[in-house]
C-alpha positions in Angstrom: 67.6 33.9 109.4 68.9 36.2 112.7 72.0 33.8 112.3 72.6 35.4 109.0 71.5 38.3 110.3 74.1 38.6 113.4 76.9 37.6 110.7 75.9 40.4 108.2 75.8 43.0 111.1 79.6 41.4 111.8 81.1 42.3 108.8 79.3 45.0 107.7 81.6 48.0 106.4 81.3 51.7 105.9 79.1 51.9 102.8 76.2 49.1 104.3 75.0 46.5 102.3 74.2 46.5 98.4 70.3 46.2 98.9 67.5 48.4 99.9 67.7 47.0 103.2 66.7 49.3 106.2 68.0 48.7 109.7 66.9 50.5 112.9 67.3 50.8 116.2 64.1 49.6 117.9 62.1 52.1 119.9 59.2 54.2 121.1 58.0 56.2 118.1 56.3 59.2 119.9 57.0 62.2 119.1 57.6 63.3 123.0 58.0 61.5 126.0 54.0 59.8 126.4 53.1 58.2 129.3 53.9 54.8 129.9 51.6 52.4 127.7 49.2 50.1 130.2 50.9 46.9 131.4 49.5 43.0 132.0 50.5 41.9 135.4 53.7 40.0 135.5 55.1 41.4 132.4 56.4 44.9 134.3 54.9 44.6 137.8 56.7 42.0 139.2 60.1 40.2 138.9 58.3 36.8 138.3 55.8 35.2 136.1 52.8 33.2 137.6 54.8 29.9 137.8 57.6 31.8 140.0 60.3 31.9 136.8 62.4 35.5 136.4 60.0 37.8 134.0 62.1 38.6 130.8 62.2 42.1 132.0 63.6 41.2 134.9 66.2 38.1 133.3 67.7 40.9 131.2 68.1 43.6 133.9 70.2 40.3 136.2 72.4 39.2 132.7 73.4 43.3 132.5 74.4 43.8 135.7 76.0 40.5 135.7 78.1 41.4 133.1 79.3 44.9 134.2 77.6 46.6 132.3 75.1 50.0 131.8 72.1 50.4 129.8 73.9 52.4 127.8 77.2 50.0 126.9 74.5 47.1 126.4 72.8 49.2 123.8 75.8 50.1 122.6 76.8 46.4 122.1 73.7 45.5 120.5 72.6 48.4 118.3 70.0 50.4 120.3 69.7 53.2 121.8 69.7 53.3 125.8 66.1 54.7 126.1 64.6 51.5 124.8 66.9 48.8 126.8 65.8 51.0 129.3 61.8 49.9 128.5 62.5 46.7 127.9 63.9 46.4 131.6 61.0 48.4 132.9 58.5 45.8 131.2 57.7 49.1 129.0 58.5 47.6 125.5 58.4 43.3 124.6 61.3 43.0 122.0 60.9 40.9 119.0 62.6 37.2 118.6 64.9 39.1 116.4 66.3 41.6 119.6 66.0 39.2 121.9 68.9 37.3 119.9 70.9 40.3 119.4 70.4 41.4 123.4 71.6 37.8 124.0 74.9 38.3 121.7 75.6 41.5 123.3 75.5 39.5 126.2 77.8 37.1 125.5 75.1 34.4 127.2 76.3 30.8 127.6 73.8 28.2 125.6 71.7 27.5 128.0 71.2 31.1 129.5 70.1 32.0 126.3 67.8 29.0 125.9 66.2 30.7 129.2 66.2 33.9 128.4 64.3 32.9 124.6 61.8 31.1 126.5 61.4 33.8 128.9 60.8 36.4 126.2 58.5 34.2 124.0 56.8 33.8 127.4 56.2 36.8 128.3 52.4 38.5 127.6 51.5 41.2 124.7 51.3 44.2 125.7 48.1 46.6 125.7 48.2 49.1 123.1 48.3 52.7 124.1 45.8 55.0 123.9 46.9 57.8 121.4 49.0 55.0 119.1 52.2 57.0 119.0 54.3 54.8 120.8 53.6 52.1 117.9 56.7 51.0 116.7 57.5 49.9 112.8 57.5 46.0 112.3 60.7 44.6 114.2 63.6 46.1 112.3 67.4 45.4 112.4 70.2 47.7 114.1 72.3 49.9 112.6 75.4 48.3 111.0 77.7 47.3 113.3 81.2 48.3 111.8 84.2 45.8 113.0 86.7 48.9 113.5 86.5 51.7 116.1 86.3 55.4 114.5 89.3 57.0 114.9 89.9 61.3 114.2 86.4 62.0 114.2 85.6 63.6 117.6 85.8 66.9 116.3 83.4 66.2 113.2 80.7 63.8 116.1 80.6 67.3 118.0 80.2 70.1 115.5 77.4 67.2 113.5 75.7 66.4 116.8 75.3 70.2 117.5 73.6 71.0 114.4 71.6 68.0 114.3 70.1 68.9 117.7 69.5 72.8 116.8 66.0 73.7 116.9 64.5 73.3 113.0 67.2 71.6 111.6 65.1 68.2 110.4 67.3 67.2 107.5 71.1 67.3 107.9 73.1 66.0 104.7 77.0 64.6 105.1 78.9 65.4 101.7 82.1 64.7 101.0 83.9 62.3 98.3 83.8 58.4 98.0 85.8 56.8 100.6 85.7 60.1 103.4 83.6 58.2 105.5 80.4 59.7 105.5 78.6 56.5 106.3 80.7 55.5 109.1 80.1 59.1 110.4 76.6 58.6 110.0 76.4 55.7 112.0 78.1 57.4 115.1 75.6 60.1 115.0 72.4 58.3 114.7 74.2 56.2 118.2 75.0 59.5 119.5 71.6 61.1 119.0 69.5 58.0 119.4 67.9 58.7 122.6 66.4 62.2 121.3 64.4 59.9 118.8 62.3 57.7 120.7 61.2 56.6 117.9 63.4 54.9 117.0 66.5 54.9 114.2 66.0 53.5 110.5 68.7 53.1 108.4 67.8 52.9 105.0 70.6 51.7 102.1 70.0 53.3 99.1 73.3 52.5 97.3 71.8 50.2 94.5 68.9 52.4 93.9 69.1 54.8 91.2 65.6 55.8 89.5 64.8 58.6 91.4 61.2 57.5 90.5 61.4 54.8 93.5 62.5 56.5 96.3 59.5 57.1 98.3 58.4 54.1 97.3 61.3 52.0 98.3 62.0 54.2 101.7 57.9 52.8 102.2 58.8 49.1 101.8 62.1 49.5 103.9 59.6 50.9 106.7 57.1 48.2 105.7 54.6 51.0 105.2 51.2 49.7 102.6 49.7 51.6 100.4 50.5 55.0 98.2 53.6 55.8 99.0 53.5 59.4 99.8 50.3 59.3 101.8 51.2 56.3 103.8 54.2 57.4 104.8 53.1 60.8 105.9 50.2 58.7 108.2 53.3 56.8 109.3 55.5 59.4 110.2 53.4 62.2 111.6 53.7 62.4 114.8 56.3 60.4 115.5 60.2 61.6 116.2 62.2 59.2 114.5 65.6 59.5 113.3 66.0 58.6 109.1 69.7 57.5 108.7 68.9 57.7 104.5 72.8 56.1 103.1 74.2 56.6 99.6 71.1 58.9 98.5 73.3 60.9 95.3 72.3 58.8 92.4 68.7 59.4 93.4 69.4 63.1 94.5 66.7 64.3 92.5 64.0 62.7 94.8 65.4 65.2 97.5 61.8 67.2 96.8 59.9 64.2 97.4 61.2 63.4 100.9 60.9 67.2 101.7 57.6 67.2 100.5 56.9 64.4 103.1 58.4 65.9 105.9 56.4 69.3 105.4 53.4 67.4 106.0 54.6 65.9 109.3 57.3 67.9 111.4 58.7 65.6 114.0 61.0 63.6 111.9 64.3 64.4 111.1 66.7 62.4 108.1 70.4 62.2 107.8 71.3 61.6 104.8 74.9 60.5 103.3 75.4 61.7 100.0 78.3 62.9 97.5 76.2 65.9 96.4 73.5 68.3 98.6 70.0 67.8 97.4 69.4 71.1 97.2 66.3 71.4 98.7 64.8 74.3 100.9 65.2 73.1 105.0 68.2 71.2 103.9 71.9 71.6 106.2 74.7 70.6 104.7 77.7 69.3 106.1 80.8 68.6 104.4 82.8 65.7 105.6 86.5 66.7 105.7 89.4 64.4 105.3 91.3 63.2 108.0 93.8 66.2 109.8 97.4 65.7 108.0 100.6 66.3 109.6 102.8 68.5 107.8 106.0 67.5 106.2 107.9 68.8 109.6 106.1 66.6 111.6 107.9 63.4 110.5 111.3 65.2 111.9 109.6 66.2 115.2 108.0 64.5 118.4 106.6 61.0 117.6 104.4 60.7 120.0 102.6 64.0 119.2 102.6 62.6 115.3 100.6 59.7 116.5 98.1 61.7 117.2 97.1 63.1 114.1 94.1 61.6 112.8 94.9 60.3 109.5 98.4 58.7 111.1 96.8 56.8 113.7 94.1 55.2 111.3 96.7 54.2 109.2 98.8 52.7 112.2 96.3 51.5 113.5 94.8 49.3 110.3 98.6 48.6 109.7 99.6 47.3 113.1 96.2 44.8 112.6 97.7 43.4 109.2 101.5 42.9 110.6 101.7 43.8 114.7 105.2 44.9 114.1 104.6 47.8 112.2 105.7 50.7 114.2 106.0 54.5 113.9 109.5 55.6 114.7 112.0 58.1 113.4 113.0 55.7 110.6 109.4 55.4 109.1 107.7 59.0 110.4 108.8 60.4 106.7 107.4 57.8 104.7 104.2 57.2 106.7 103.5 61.3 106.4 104.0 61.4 102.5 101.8 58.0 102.1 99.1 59.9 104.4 99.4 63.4 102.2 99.3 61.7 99.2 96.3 59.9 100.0 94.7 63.3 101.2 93.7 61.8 104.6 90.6 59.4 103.5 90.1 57.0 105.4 89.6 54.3 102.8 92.3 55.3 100.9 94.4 55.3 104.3 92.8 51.5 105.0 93.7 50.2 101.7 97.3 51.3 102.0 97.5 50.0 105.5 96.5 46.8 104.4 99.6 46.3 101.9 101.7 46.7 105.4 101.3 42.8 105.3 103.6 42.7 102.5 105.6 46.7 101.7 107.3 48.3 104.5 106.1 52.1 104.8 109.2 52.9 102.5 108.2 50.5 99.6 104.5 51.5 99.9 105.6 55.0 99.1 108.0 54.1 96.6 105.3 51.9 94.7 102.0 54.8 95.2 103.9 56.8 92.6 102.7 53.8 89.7 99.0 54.8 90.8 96.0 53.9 92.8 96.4 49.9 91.9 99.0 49.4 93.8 96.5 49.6 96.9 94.9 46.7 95.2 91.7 45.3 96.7 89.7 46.0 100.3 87.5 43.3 101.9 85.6 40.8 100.3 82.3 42.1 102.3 82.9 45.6 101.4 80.5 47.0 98.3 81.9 46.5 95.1 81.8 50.5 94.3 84.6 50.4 97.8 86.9 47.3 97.1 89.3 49.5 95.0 89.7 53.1 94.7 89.7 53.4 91.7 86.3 52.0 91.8 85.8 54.3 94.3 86.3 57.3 92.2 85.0 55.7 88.9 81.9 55.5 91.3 82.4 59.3 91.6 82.5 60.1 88.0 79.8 57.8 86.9 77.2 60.6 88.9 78.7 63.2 87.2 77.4 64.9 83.3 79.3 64.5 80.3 80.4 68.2 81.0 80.9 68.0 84.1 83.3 64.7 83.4 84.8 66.7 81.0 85.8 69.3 83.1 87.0 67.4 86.3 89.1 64.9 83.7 91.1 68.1 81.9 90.8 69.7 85.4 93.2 67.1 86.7 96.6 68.0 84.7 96.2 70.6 88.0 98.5 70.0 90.9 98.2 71.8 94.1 95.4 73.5 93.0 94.7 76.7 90.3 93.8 79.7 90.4 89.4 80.1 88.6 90.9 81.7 85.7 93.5 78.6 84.7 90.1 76.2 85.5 88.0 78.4 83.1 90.6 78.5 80.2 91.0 74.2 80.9 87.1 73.8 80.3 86.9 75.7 77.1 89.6 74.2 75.8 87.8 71.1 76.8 84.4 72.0 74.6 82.9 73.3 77.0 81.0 76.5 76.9 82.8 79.7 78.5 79.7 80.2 80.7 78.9 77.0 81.7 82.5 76.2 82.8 81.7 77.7 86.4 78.5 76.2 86.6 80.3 72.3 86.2 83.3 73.7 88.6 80.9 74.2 90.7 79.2 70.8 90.6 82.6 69.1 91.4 82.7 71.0 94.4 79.7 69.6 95.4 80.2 66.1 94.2 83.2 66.4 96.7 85.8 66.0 94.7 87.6 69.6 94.4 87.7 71.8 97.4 87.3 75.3 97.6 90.5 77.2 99.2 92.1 80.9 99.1 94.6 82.1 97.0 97.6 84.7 99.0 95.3 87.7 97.4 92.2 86.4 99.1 90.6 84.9 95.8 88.8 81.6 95.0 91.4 79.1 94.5 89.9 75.3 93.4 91.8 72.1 94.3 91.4 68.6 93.0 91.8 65.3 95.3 95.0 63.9 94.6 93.3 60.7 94.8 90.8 61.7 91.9 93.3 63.6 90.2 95.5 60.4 89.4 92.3 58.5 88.2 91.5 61.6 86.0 95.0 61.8 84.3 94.6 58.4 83.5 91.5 58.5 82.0 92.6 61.4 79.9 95.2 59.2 79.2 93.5 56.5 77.5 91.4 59.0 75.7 94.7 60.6 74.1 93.9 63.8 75.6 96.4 64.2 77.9 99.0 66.3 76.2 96.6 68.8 75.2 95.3 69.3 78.4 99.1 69.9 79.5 99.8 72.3 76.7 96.6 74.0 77.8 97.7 74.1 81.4 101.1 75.3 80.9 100.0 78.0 78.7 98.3 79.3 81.6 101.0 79.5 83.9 103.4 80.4 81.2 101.3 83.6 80.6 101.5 84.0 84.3 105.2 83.7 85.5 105.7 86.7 82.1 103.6 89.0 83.8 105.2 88.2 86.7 108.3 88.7 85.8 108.4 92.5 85.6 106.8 92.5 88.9 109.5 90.6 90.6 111.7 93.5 90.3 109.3 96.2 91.8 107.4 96.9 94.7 104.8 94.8 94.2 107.3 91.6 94.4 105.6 90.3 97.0 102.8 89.9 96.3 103.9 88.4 92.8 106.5 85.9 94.8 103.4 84.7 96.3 101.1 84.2 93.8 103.9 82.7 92.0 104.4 80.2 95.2 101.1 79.3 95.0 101.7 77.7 91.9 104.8 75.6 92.6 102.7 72.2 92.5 101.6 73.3 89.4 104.8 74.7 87.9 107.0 71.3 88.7 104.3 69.1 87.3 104.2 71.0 83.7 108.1 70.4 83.8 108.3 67.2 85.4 106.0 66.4 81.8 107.8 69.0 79.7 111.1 66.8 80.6 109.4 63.3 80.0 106.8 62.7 77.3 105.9 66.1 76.8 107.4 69.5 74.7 110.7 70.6 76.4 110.4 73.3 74.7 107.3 74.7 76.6 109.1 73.8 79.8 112.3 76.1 78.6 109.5 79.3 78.4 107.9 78.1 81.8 111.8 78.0 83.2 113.0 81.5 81.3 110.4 83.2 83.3 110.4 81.7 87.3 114.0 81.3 87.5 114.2 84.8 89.2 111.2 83.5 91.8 113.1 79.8 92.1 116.2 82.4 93.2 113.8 84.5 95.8 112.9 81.2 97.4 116.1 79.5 97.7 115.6 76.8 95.1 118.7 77.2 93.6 119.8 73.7 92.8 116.2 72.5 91.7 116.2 75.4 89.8 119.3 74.3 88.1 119.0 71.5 87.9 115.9 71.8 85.7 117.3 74.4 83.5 120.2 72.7 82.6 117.9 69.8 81.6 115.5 71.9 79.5 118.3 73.8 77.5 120.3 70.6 76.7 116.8 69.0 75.1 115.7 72.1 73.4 116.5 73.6 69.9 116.9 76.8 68.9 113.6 77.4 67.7 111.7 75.0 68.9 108.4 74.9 70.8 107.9 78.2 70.4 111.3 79.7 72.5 112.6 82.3 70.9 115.9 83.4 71.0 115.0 86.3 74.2 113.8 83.4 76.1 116.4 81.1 75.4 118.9 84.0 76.4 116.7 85.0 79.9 117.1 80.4 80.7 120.8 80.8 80.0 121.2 84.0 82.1 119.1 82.2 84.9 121.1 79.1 84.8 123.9 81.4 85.5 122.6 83.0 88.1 121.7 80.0 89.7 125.3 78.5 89.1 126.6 81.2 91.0 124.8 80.9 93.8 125.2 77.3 93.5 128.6 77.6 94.1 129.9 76.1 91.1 131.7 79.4 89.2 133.0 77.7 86.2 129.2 76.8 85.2 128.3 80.5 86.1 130.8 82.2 83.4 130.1 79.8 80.9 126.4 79.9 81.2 126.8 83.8 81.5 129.2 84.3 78.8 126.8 82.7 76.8 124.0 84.9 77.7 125.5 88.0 77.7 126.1 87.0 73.6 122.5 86.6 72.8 121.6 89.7 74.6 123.5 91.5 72.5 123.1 90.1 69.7 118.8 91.1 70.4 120.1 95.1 71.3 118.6 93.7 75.4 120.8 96.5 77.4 118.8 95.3 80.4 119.4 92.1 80.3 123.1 92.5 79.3 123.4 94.8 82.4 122.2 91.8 84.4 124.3 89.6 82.5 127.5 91.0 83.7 126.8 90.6 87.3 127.6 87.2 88.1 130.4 87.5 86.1 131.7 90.6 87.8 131.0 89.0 90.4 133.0 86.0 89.9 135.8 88.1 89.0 135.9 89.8 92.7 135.6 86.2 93.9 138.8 85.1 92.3 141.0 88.4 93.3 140.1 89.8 90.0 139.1 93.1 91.2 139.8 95.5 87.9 138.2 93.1 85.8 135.3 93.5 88.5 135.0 96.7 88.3 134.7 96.8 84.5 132.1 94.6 84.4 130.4 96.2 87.1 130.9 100.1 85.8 129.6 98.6 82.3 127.0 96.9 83.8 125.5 99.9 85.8 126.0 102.3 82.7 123.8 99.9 80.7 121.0 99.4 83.4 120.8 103.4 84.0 120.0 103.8 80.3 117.5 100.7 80.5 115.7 102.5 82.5 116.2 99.5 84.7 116.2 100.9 88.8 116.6 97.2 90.1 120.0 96.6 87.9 121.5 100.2 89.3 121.0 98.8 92.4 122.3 95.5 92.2 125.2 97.1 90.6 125.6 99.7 93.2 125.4 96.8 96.0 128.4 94.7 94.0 130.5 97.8 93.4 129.6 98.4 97.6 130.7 95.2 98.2 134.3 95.6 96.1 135.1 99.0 97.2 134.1 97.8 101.2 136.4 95.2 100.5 139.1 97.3 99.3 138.8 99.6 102.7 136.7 102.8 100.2 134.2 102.7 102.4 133.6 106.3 101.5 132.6 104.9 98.3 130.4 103.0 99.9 128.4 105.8 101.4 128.1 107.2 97.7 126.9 104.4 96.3 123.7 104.3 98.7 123.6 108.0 99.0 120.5 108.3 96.8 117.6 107.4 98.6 115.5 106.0 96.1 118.8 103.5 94.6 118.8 102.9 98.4 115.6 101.7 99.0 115.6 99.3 96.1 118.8 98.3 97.3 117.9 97.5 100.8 115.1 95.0 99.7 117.6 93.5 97.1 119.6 92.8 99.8 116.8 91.2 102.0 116.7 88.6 98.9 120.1 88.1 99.1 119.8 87.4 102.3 117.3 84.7 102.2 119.4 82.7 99.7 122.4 83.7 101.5 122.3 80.3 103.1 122.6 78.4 100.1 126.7 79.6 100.1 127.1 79.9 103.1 129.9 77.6 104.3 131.6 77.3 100.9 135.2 77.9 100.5 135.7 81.4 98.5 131.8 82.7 98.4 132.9 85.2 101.0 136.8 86.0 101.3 135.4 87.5 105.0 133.7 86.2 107.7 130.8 89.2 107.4 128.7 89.0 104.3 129.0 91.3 101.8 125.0 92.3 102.0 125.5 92.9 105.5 128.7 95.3 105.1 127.2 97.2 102.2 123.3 97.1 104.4 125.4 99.2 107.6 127.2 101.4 105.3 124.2 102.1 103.4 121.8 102.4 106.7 124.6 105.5 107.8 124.4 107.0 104.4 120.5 107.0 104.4 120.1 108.2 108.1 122.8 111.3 106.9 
């Protein structure tokens, strides 16, 4: 049986066994530091037993030193804390047959050594009992798991944990966090950590194959080998005694939260730690959330290697990579793919250790390439891990299964969201999912605590939710065989669509800031309803998404994605179709050639603006017709054209003044600036920028232009001088606006 015992122990993963099994460290169970308990003579007094042979007390004391080590690395190596290796050496504790094989594992003791030290332990006399009974252990109980892998990126997490679980009054400490983040594994570092605080000893109690909240108490009573009613004999059993709980995978009985707070009002010196995907929500409880591993960013992979070694979640999966296939290495060839493979699992460790494990087969580069098909391309873990932790996708499933049929429906339309959303585009996902307006923040809510969507802040300080990548692929797939995946799109894009028009306005004001970066925000979001709206979805609803961020895909320099995507959109959509009428289809063919223009490729540019500039119009749009004319004017100066430029550009600016439209006065102002600068006017110049209020919109125009400015830079004929045109026209206007 301790054969089997030792093995199990050996291969035991994160998650612990599939049983109600409870393991502990063995120990003193007072509840302070009693007196030592009254000894026989030659058990603790002496080195040597009445027939001259080495006491066991004093055999495992020689075999320690022997071996290098401290009490603290040998109770390290075999499970317990150093408080009671330190009894057992002072004759102050005699250790079950089932420690004394463990001590003699951890010892690494030839065969007949530990056929000496057996028979000196089985040898050795019982021990009086003490007086007030608090130093009465539970039957002999096994050590915590003993995982085969070091924990790697958690030192921070040990610390900040560790503090609060030894603050005064904190007696029930819960680690949250999704399947897979390694709350068990974090657990078990703890309760090693902390182990000497509790001398009475650590229990870890499995609860992963439980799930009638009905049967906690009585199951954590059987684990402790506590008889009779189950409430009452465990408070007898407990009071009084400062032991350590380690309660594992306790969220499908998370109702019996109560019940085990119930018990521990009734006797204070315990504490629990529990493991859990969602808080039990009872009063006294601490909550800690278990974060992901730290993520390099996507500079890191072109920066300092060694430093990118460091981070946690590339160094677990080096590390579990290099054991499959010792050749694996980080270098400036693999840094890129190894960073996107780590961001795309969002740092979890068992996401991270599945993927490392394909290293025996895929190179960095192929494992990448083949994550995009979904989570079964990680395939299986170990054959000892639990069932719910061989796959992730199992992993998650495991996730859902704890979850209500609203709160499933929520996180499964939730997932169409990449990147995160804002509460608002949440909200209008769950009521277009059946579920009540005012119950939609109540089931948000729950995911957060079930740990699969975080909480984060939006650039205007509000409550931004955002959905595991990890999770999110499992949920688009489920939606996916339910057939409810494109109307959890068309839901989703609505929402942004409605936000990049009321955006749009506000990209040419003062406020554009603030509209650029909620509109930023969003950019996961945005490429995903495209990336659908271009493949089996409505390109049609991709065109409106496209007619209004063009102008923000400018501000940010994505000029060729931007492009790129239009172009695609207005060659698949009709005229009519999916909702795009003829304004939006005009403000996607004026962006396109916007875009061209500052894409360098002219030819595209006229065409795409000729075009524009027809359907404008055609609709009576002065506005849009005065923007229109730019790039083309524009064009014009760029080819030598210089009256034709200044047509367009006198037209243009006539048009914009009676728009009402400040922004296209200035733009035309700046272009006329730039031609008559060009043309040695600079008087001219000054009168174009006299006005202070044309000035000022001018002078954050041209801060736009010169953040794309680097998208043409370099190419032959953007700029027929060495000075940029914003910069000639930005001195000539800073003398006329000082004057």
């Amino acid at each position: 049986m301790h054969t089997a015992a030792l093995r199990e122990h050996g291969a035991m993963a994160d998650a612990g066994a599939e049983s109600h099994t409870v393991r502990g460290i063995d120990g003193p169970m007072g509840g302070a530091r009693a007196a030592a308990p009254a000894r026989r003579p030659g058990w603790g007094d002496s080195d040597a037993m009445d027939d001259g042979t080495l006491t066991f007390a004093a055999l495992l004391k020689r075999h320690r030193r022997a071996a290098g080590l401290s009490q603290e690395a040998l109770a390290a190596r075999a499970g317990y804390s150093a408080v009671y290796v330190g009894m057992v050496e002072r004759g102050q504790r005699r250790p079950p047959a089932a420690t004394v094989e463990l001590l003699a594992h951890a010892l690494t003791l030839s065969p007949a050594e530990r056929a000496t030290f057996e028979r000196a332990a089985a040898r050795a006399p019982a021990l009086a009992a003490p007086d007030d009974g608090l130093l009465t252990p539970f039957p002999a109980l096994a050590p915590l798991p003993v995982v085969p892998t070091p924990l790697l990126g958690r030192e921070a997490a040990v610390a900040e944990a560790t503090a609060l679980l030894e603050r005064e009054g904190v007696r029930l400490l819960t680690l949250t966090g999704p399947g897979g983040v390694g709350k068990t594994r974090l657990a078990i570092r703890l309760a090693e950590v902390v182990a000497d605080r509790h001398p009475g000893g650590v229990h870890f109690v499995d609860l992963s194959a439980l799930a009638d909240p009905a049967l906690f108490l009585s199951t954590l009573a059987r684990a402790l080998d506590v008889r009779g009613a189950p409430r009452d004999a465990l408070i007898a059993a407990l009071r009084g005694r400062r032991v350590l709980l380690v309660l594992d995978n306790m969220e499908q009985v998370a109702a019996a939260g109560p019940a085990l707070a119930d018990v521990f009002a009734h006797c204070p010196e315990p504490t629990a730690l529990v493991t859990s995907r969602v808080p039990l929500r009872v009063r006294g409880e601490h909550i800690f959330p278990v974060p992901p591993l730290a993520l390099p960013d996507a500079a890191a992979a072109a920066g300092d290697i060694d430093a990118l070694a460091g981070v946690a979640a590339v160094r677990l999966f080096m590390q579990r990579a290099r054991s499959m296939r010792p050749d694996v290495a980080l270098t400036p060839a693999t840094a890129p793919d190894v960073v996107a493979l780590c961001q795309a699992l969002d740092g979890l460790p068992l996401a991270l250790e599945r993927a490392a494990a394909r290293c025996r087969l895929l190179s960095p580069r192929e494992l990448r390439a083949r994550l995009a098909g979904g989570l079964g391309t990680l395939g299986d873990g170990p054959r000892d891990a639990p069932a719910r932790q061989r796959t992730l996708e199992a992993t998650v499933a495991w996730s859902e299964g704890l979850l209500d049929a609203r709160e499933r429906r929520l996180f499964r339309w939730f997932s169409v969201a990449a990147g995160g959303c804002a509460l608002a585009a949440v909200e209008a996902l769950g009521v277009a999912a059946g579920i009540p307006a005012g119950e939609v923040l109540d089931a948000a809510s729950a995911l957060v605590d079930h740990g699969l969507v975080r909480r984060d802040e939006g650039p205007d300080g509000d409550t931004r939710l955002l959905l595991l990548e990890t999770p999110r692929v499992y949920g688009v797939r489920q939606l996916a065989r339910g057939g409810e995946e494109g109307a959890a799109r068309r839901v989703h894009a609505a929402h942004h669509i409605a936000l990049a028009a009321a955006a749009e306005p506000g990209l040419k004001g003062r406020e554009q800031g603030m509209w650029l970066a909620r509109l930023r925000a969003e950019d996961a979001n945005a490429r995903a309803i495209l990336a659908w709206a271009l493949g089996d979805g409505d390109p049609g609803v991709g065109l409106r998404l496209a007619a209004f961020l063009w102008r923000s895909w400018w501000m940010q320099g994505h000029v060729y994605e931007g492009l790129r995507t239009l172009e695609a959109l207005i060659d698949r959509t009709a005229a009519g179709a999916g909702g795009v009428t003829d304004l939006v289809r005009a403000k996607a063919i004026h962006g396109a050639g916007v875009l061209a223009y500052w894409c360098g490729d002219f030819p595209r540019a006229v065409a795409r603006s000729e075009q524009g500039l027809a359907l404008f119009r055609q609709l009576g749009e002065e506005g849009w017709s005065a923007s229109a004319l730019l790039p083309l004017a524009d064009v014009a100066r760029h080819r030598g054209d210089d009256a034709r430029a200044r047509g367009l550009l006198t037209e243009s600016l006539a048009l914009a003044r009676r728009a009402g439209d400040a922004q296209g006065v200035a733009f035309a102002l700046l272009l006329l600036g730039v031609l008559w600068s060009e043309q040695g006017l600079c008087w001219l110049v000054k009168v174009s920028v006299r006005r202070k209020n044309s000035f000022r919109r001018t002078d954050t125009l041209t801060s736009q232009h010169r953040t794309t400015q680097p998208h043409t830079a370099g190419r032959t004929g953007v700029y027929r001088r060495g000075d940029s045109a914003c910069g000639i026209v930005q001195r000539f206007g800073d003398a006329a606006y000082q004057r």
